[in-house]
N, CA, C and O atoms as a GROMACS GRO file, in nm:
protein
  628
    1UNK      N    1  15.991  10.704   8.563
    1UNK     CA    2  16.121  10.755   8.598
    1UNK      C    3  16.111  10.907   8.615
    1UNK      O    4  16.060  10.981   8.531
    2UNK      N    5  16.163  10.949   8.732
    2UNK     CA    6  16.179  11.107   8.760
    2UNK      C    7  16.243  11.141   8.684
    2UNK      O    8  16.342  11.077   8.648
    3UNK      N    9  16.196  11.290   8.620
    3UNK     CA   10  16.278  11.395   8.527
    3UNK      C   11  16.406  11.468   8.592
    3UNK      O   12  16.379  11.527   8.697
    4UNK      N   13  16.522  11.474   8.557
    4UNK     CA   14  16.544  11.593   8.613
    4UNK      C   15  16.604  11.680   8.528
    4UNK      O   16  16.654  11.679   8.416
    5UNK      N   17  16.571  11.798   8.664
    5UNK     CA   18  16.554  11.948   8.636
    5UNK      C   19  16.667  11.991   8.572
    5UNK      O   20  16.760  11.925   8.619
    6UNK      N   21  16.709  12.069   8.487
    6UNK     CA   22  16.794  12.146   8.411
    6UNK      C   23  16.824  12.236   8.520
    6UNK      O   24  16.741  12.268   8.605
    7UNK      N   25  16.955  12.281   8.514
    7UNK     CA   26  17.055  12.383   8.623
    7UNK      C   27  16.914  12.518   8.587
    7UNK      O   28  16.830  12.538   8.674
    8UNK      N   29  16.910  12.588   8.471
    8UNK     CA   30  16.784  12.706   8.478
    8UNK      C   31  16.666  12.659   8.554
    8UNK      O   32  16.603  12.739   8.624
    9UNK      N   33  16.634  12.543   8.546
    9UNK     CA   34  16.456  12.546   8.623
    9UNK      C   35  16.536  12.526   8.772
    9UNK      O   36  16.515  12.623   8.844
   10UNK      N   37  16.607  12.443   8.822
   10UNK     CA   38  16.691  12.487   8.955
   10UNK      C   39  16.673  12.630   8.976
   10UNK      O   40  16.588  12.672   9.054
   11UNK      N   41  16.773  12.730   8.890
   11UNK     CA   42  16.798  12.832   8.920
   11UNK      C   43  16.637  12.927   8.925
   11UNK      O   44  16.646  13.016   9.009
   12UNK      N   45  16.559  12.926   8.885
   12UNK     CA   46  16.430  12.968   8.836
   12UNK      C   47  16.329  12.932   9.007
   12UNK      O   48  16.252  13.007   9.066
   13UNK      N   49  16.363  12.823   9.036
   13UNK     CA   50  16.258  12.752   9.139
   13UNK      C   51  16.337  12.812   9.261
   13UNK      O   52  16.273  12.837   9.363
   14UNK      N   53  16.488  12.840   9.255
   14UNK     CA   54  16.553  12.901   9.339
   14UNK      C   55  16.536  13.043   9.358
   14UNK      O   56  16.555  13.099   9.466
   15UNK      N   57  16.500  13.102   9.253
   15UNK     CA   58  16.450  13.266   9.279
   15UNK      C   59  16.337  13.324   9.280
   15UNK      O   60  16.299  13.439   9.306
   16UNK      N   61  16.264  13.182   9.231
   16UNK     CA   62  16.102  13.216   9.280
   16UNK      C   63  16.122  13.232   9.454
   16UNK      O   64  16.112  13.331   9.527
   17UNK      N   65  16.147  13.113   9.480
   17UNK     CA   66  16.178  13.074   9.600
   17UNK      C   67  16.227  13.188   9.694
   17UNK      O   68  16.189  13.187   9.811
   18UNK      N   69  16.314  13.293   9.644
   18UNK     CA   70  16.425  13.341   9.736
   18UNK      C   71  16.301  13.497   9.747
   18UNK      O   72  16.267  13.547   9.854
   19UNK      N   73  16.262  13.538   9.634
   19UNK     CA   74  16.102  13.626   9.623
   19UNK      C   75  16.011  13.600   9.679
   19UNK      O   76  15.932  13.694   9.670
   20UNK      N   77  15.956  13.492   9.758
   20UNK     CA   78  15.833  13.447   9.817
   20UNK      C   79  15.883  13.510   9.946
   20UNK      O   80  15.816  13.593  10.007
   21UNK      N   81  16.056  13.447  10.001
   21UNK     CA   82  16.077  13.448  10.158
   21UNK      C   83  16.078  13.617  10.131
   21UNK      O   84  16.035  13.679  10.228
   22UNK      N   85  16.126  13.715  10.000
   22UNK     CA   86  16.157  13.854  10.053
   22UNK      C   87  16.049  13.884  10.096
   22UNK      O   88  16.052  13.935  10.207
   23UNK      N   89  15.903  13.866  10.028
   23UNK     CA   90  15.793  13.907  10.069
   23UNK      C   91  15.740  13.888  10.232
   23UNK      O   92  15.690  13.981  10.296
   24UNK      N   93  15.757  13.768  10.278
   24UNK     CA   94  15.742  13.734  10.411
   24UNK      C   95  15.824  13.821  10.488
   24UNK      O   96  15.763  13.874  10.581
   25UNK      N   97  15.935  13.849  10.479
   25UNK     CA   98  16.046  13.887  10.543
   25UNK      C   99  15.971  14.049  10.500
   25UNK      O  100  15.984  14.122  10.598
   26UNK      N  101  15.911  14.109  10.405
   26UNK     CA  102  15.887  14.230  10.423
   26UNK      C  103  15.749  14.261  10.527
   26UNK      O  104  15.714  14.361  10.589
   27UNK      N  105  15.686  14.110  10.513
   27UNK     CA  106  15.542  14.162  10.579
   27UNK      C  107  15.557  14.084  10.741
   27UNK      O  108  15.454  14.051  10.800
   28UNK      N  109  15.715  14.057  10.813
   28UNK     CA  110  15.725  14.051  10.912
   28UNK      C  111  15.798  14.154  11.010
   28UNK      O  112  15.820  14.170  11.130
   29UNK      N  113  15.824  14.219  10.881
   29UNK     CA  114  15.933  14.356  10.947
   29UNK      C  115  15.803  14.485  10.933
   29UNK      O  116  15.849  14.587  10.985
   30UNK      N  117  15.680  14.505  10.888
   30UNK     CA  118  15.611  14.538  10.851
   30UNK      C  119  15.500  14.522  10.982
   30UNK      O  120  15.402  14.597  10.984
   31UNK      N  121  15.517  14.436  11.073
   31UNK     CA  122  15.436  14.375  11.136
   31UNK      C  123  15.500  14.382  11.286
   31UNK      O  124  15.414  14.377  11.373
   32UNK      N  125  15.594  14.388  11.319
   32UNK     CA  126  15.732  14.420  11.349
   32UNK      C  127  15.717  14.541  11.373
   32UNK      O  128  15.704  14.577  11.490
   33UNK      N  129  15.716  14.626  11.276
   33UNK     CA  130  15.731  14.815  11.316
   33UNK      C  131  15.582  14.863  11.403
   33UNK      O  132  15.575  14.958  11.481
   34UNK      N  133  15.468  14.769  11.365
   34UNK     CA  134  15.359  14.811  11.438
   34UNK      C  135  15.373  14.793  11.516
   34UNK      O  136  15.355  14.892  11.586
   35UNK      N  137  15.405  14.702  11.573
   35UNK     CA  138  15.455  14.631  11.748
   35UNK      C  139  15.538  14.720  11.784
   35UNK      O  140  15.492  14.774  11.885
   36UNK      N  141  15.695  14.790  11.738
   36UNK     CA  142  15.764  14.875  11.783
   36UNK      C  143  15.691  15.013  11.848
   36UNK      O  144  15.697  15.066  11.959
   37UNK      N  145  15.627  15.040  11.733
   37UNK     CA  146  15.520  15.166  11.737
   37UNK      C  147  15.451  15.180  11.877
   37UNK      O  148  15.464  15.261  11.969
   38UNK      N  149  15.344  15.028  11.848
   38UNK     CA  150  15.278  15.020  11.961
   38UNK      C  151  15.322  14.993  12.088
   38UNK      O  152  15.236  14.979  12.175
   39UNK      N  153  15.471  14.979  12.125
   39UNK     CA  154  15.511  14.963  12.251
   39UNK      C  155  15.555  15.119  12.294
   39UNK      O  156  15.515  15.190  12.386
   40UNK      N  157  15.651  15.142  12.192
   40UNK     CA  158  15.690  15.356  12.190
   40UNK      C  159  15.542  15.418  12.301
   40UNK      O  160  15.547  15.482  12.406
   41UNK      N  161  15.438  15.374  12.234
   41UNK     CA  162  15.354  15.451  12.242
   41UNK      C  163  15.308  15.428  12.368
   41UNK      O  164  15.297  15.527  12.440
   42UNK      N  165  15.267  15.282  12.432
   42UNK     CA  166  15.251  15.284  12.578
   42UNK      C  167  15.362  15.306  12.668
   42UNK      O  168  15.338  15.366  12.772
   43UNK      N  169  15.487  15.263  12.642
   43UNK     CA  170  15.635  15.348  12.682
   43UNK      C  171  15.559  15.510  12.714
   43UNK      O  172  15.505  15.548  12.818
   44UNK      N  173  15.576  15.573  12.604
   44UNK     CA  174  15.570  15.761  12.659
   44UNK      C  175  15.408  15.773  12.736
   44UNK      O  176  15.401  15.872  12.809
   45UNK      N  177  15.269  15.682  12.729
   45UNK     CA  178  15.226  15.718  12.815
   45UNK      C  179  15.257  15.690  12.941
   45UNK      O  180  15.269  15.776  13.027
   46UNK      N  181  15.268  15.597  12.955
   46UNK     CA  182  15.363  15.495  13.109
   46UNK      C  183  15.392  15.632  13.210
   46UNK      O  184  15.336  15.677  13.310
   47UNK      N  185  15.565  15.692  13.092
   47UNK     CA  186  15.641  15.798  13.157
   47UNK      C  187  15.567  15.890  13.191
   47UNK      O  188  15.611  15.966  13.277
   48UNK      N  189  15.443  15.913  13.141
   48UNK     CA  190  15.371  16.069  13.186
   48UNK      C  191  15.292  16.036  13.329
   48UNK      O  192  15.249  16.133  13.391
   49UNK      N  193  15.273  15.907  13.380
   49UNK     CA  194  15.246  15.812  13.473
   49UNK      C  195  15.321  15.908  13.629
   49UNK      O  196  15.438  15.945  13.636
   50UNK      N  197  15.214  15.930  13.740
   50UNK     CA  198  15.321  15.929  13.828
   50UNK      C  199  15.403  15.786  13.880
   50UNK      O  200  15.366  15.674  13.848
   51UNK      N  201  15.512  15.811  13.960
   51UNK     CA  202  15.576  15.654  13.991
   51UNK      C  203  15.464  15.528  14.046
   51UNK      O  204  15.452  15.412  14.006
   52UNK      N  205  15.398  15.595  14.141
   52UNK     CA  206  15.264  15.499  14.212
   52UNK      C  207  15.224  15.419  14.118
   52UNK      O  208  15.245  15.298  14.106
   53UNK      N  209  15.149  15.509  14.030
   53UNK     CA  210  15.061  15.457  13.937
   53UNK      C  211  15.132  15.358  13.778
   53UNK      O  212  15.070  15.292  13.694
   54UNK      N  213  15.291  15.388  13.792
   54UNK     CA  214  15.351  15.286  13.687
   54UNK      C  215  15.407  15.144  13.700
   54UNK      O  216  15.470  15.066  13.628
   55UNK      N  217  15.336  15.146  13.880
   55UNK     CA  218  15.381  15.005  13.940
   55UNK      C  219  15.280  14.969  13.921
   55UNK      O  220  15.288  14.878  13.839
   56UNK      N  221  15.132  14.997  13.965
   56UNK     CA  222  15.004  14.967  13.939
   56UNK      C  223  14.993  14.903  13.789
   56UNK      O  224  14.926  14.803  13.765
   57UNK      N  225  15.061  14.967  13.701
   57UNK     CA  226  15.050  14.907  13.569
   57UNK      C  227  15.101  14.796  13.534
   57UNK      O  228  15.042  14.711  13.468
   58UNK      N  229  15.235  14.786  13.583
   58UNK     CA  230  15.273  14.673  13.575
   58UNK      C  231  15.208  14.526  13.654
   58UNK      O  232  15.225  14.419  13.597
   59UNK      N  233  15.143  14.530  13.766
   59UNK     CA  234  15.071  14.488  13.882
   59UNK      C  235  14.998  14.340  13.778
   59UNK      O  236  14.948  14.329  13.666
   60UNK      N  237  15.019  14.280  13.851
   60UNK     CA  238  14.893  14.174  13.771
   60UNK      C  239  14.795  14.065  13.881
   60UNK      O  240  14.821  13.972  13.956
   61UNK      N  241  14.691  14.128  13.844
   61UNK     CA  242  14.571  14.016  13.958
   61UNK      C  243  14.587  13.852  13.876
   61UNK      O  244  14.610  13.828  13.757
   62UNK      N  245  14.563  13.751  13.999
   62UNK     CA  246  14.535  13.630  13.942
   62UNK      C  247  14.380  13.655  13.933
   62UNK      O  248  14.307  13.745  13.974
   63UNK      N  249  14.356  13.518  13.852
   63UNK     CA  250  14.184  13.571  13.748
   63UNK      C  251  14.182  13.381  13.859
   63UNK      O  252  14.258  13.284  13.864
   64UNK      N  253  14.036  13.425  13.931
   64UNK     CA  254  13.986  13.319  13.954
   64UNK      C  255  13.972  13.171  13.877
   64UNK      O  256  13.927  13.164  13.763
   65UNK      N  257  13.998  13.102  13.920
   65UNK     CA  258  13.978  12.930  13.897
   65UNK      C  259  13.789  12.941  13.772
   65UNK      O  260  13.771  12.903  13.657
   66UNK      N  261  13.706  13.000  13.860
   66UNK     CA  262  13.591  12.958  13.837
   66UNK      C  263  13.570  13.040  13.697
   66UNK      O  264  13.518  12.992  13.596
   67UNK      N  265  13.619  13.169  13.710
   67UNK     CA  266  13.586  13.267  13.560
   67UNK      C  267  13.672  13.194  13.446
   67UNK      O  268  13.786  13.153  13.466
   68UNK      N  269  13.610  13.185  13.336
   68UNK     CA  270  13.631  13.140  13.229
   68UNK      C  271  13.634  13.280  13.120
   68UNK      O  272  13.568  13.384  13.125
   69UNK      N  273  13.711  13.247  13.050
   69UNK     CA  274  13.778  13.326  12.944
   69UNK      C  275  13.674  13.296  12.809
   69UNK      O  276  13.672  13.174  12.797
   70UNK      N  277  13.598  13.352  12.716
   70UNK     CA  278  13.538  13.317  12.594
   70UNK      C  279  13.645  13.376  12.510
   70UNK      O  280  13.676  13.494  12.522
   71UNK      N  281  13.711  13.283  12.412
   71UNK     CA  282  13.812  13.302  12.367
   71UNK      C  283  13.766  13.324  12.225
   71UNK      O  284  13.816  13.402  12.144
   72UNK      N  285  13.643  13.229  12.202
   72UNK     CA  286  13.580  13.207  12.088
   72UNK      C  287  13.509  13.349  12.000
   72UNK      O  288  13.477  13.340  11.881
   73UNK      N  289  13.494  13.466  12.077
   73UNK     CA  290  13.441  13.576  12.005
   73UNK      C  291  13.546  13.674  11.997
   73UNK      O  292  13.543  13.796  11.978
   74UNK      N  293  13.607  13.621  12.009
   74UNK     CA  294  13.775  13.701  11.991
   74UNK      C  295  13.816  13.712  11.803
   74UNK      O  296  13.859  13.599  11.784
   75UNK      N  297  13.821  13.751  11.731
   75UNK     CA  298  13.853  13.742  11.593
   75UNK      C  299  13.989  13.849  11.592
   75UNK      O  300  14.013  13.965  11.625
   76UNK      N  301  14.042  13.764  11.551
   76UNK     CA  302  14.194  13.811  11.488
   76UNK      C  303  14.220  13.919  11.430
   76UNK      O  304  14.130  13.929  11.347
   77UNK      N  305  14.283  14.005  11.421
   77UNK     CA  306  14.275  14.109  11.393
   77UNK      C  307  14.317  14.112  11.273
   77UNK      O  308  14.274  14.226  11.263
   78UNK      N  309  14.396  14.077  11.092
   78UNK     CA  310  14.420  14.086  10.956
   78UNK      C  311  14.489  14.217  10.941
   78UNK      O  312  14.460  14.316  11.008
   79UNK      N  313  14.576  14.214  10.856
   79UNK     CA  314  14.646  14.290  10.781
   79UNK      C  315  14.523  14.349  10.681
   79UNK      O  316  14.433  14.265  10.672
   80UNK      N  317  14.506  14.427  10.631
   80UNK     CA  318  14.447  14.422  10.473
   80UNK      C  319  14.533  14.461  10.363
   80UNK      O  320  14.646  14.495  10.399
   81UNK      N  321  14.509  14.465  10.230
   81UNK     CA  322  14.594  14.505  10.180
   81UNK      C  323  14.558  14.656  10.108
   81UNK      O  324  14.444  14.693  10.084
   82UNK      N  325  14.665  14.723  10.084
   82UNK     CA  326  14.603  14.891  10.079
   82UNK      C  327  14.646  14.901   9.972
   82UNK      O  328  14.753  14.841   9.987
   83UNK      N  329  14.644  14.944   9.838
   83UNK     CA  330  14.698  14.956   9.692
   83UNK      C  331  14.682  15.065   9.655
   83UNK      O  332  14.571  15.116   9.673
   84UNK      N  333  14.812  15.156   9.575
   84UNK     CA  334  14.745  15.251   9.480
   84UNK      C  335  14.810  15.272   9.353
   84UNK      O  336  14.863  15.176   9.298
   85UNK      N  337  14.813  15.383   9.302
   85UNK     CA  338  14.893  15.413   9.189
   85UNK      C  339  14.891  15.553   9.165
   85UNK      O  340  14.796  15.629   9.185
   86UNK      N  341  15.013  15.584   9.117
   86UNK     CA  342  15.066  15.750   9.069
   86UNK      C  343  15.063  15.766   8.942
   86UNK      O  344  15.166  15.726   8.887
   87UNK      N  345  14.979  15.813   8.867
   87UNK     CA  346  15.012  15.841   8.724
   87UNK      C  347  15.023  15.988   8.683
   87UNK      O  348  14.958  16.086   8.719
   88UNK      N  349  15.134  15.973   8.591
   88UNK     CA  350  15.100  16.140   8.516
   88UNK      C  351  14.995  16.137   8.407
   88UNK      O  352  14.937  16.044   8.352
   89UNK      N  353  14.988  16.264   8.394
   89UNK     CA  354  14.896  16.358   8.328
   89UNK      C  355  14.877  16.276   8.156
   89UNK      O  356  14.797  16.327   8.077
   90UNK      N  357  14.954  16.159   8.118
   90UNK     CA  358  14.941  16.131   8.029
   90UNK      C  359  14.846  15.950   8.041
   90UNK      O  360  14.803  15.862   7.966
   91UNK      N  361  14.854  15.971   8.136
   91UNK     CA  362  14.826  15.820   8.248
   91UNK      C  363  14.929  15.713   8.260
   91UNK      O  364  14.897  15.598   8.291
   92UNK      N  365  15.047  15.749   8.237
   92UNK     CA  366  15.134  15.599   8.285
   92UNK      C  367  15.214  15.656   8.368
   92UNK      O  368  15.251  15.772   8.378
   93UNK      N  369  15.247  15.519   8.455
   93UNK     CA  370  15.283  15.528   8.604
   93UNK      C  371  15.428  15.583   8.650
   93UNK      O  372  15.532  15.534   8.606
   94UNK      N  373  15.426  15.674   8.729
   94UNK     CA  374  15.553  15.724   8.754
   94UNK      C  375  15.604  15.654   8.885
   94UNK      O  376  15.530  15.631   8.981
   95UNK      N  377  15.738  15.623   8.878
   95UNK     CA  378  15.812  15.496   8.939
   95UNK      C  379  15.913  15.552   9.054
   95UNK      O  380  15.996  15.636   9.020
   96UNK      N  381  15.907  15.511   9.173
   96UNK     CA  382  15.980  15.603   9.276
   96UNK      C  383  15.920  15.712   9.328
   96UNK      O  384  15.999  15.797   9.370
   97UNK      N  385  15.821  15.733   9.336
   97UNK     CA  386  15.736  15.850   9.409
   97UNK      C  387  15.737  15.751   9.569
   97UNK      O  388  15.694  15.637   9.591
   98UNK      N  389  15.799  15.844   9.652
   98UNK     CA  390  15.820  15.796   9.797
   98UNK      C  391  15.626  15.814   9.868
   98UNK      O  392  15.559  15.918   9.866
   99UNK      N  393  15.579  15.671   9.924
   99UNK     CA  394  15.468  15.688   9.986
   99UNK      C  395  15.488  15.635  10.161
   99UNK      O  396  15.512  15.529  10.220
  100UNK      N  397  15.463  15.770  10.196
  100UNK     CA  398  15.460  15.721  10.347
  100UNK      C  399  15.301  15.724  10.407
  100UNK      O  400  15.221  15.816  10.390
  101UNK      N  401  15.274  15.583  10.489
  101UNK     CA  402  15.174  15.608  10.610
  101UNK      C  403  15.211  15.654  10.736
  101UNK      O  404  15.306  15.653  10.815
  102UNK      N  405  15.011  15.727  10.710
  102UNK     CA  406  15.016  15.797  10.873
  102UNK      C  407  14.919  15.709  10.967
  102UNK      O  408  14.818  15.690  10.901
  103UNK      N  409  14.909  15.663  11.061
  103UNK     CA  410  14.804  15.607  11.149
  103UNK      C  411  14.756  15.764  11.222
  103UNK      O  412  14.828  15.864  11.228
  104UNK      N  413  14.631  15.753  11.268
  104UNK     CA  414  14.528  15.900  11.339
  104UNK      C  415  14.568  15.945  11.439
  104UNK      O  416  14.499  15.998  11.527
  105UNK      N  417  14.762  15.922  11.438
  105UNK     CA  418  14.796  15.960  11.544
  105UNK      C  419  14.892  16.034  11.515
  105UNK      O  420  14.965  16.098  11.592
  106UNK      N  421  14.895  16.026  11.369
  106UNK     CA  422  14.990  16.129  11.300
  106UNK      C  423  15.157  16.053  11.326
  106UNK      O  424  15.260  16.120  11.340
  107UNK      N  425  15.152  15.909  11.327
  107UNK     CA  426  15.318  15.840  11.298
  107UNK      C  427  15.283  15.787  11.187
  107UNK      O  428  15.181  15.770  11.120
  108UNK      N  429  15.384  15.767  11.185
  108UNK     CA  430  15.471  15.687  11.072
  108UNK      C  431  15.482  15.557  11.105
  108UNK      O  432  15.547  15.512  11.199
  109UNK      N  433  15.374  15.456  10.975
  109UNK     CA  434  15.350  15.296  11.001
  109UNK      C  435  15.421  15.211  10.889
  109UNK      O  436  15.457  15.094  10.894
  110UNK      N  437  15.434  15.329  10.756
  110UNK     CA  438  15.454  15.217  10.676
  110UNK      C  439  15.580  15.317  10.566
  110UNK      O  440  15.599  15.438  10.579
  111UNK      N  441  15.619  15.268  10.510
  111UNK     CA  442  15.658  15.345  10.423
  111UNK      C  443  15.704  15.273  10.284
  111UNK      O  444  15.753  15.161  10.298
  112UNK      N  445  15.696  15.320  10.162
  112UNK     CA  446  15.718  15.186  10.052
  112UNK      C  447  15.771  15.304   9.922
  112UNK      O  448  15.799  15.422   9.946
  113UNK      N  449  15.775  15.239   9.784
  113UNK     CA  450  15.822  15.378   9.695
  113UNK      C  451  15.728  15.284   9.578
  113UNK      O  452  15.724  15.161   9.584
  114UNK      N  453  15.650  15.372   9.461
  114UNK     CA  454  15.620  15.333   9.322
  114UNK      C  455  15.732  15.241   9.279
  114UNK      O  456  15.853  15.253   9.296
  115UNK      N  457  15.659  15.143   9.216
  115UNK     CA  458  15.718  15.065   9.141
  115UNK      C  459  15.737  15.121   8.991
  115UNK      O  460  15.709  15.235   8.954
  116UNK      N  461  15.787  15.027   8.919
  116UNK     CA  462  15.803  15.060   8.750
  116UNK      C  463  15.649  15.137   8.693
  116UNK      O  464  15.628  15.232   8.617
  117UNK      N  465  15.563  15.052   8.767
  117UNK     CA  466  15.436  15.094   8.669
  117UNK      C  467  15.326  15.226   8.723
  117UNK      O  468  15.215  15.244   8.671
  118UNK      N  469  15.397  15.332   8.865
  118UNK     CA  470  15.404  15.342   8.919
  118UNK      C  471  15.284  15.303   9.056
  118UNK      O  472  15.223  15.383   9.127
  119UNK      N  473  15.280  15.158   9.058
  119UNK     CA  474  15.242  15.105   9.153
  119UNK      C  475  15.252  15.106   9.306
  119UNK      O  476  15.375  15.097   9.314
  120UNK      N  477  15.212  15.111   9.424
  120UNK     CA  478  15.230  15.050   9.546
  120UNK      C  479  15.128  15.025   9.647
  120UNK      O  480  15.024  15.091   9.660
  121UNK      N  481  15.177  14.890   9.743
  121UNK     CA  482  15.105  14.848   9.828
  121UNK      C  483  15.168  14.823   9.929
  121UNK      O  484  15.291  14.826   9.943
  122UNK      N  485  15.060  14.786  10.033
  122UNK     CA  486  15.074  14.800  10.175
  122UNK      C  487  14.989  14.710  10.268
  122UNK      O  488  14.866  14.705  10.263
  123UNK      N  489  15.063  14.641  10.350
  123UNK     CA  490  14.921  14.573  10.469
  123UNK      C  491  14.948  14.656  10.574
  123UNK      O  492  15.062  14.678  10.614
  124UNK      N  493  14.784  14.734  10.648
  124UNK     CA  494  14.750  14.762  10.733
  124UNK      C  495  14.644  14.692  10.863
  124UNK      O  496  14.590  14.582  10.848
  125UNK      N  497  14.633  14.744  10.942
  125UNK     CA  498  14.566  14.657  11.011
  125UNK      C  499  14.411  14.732  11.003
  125UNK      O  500  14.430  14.831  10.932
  126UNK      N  501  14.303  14.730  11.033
  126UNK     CA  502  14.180  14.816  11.013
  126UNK      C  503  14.226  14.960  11.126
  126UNK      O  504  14.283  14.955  11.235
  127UNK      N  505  14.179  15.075  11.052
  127UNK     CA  506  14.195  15.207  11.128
  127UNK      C  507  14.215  15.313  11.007
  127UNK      O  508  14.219  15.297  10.885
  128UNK      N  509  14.222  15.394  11.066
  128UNK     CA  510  14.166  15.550  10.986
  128UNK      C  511  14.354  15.587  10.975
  128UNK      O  512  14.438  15.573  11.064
  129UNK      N  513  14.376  15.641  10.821
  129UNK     CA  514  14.506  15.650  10.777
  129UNK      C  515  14.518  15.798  10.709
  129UNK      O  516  14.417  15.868  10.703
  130UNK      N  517  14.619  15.838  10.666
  130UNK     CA  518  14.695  15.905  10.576
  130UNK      C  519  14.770  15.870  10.513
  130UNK      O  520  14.855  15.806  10.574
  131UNK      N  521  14.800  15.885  10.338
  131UNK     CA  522  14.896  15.830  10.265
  131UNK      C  523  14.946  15.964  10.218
  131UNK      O  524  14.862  16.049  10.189
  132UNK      N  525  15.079  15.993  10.206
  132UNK     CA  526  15.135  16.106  10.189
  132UNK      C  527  15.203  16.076  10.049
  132UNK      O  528  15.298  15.999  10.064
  133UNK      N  529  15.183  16.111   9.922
  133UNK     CA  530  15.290  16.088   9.809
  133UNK      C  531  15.379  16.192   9.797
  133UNK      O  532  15.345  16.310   9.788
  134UNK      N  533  15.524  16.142   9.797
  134UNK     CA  534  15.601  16.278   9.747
  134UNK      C  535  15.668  16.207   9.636
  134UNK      O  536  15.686  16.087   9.618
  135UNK      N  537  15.718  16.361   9.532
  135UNK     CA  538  15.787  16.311   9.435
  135UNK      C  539  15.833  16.452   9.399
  135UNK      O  540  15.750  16.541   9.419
  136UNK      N  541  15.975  16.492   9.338
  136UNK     CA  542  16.035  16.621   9.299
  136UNK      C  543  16.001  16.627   9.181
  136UNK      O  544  15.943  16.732   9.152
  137UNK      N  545  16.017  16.532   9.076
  137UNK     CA  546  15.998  16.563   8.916
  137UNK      C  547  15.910  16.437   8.861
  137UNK      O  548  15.971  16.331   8.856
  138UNK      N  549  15.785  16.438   8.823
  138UNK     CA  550  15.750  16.570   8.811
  138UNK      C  551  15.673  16.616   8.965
  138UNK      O  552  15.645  16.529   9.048
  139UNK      N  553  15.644  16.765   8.988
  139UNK     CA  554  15.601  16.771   9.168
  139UNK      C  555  15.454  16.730   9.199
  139UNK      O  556  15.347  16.765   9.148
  140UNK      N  557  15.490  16.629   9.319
  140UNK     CA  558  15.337  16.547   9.380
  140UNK      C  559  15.395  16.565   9.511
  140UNK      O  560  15.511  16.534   9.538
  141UNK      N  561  15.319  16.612   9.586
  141UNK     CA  562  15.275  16.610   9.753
  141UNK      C  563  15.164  16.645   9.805
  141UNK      O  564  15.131  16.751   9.860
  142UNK      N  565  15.063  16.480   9.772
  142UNK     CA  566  14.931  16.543   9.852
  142UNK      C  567  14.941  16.424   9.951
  142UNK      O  568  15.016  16.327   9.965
  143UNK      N  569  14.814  16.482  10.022
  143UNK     CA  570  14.775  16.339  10.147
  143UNK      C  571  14.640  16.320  10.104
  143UNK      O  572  14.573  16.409  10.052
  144UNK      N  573  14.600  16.202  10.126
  144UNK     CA  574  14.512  16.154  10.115
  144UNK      C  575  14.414  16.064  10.219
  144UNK      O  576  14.465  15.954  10.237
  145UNK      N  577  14.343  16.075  10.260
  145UNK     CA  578  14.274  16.011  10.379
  145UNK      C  579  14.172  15.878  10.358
  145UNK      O  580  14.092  15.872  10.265
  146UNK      N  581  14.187  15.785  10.448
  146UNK     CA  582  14.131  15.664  10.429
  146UNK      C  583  14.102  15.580  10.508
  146UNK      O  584  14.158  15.587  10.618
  147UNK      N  585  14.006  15.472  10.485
  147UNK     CA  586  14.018  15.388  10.585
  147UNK      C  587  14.016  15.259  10.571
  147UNK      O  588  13.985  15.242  10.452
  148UNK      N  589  14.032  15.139  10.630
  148UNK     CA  590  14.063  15.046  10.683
  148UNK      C  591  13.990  14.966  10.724
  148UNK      O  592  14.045  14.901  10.812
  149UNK      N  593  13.848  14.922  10.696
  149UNK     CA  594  13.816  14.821  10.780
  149UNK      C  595  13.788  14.690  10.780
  149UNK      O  596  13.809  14.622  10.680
  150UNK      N  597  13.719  14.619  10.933
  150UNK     CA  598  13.800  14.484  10.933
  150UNK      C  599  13.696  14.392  10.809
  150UNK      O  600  13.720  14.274  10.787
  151UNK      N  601  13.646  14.424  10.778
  151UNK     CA  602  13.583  14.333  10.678
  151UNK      C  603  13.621  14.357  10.533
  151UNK      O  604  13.567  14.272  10.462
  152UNK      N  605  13.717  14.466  10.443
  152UNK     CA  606  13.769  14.505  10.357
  152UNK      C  607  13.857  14.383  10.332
  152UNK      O  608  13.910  14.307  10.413
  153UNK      N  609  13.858  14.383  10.193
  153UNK     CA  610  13.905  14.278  10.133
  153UNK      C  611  14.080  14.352  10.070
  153UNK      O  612  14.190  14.295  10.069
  154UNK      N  613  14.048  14.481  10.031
  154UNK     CA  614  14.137  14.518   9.960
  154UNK      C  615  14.109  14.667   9.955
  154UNK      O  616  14.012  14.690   9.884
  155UNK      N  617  14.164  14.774  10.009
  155UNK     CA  618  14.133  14.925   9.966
  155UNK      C  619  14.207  14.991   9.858
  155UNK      O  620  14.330  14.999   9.857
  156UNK      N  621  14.139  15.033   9.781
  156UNK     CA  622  14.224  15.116   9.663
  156UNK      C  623  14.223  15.232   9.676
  156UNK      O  624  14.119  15.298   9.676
  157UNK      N  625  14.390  15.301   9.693
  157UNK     CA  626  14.351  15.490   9.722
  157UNK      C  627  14.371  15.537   9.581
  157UNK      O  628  14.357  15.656   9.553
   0.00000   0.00000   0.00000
């Protein structure tokens, strides 16, 4: 005979639940801003385009019947995940220190704040970064430089 659940393990399986989708929902809006980014960015070269040459871009050749596409050495490109932590001078973590990323192009990819312990993380895609910490009390504003690549499992700044 099936158990059932008490209204708390409901409510419990319901807010695990409702925490799994925030996470998705953060690492699709997250995923989302790179795409925004990356369209901005062929957008303003486009415009520096004379007119001729922004029809040309748009232009598309048909690809012969006989050429074949190797799709197979194509590898996906991964998020990784980027982690760090802020501690004071006594070593425990200061909470709300604003961390913004830079991609080597000097924008703005990510942005997140210390947690309680003062924790934070980030998925990037592989590429050469800047992490900027700010915080007023007590005062932190350095950058820090890093990288990204595609075989990294996990980077710790």
């Amino acid at each position: 005979m099936e158990e059932e659940k008490s209204a708390r393990d409901l409510l419990e399986e319901m807010h695990n639940s409702q925490e799994a989708l925030g996470k998705r929902m953060v690492n699709l809006e997250e995923a989302l801003l790179l795409i925004l980014n990356e369209l901005r960015e062929r957008e303003n070269i486009i415009k520096t385009l004379p007119e001729e040459k922004r029809q040309e871009t748009f232009t598309m050749e048909a690809v012969e019947a006989e050429q074949k596409i190797e799709v197979e050495d194509i590898k996906p490109v991964k998020n990784i995940r980027v982690v760090g932590k802020i501690k004071n001078d006594e070593g425990k973590g200061i909470s709300g220190v604003k961390i913004m990323f830079y991609d080597e192009r000097n924008n703005v990819c990510k942005k997140t704040k210390t947690n309680k312990a003062g924790q934070y993380f980030s998925f990037l895609p592989p590429g050469k970064y800047t992490v900027n910490q700010i915080n007023d009390v007590p005062k932190i504003n350095n950058n820090i430089n890093f990288e990204v690549k595609i075989d990294d499992k996990e980077v710790r700044i």
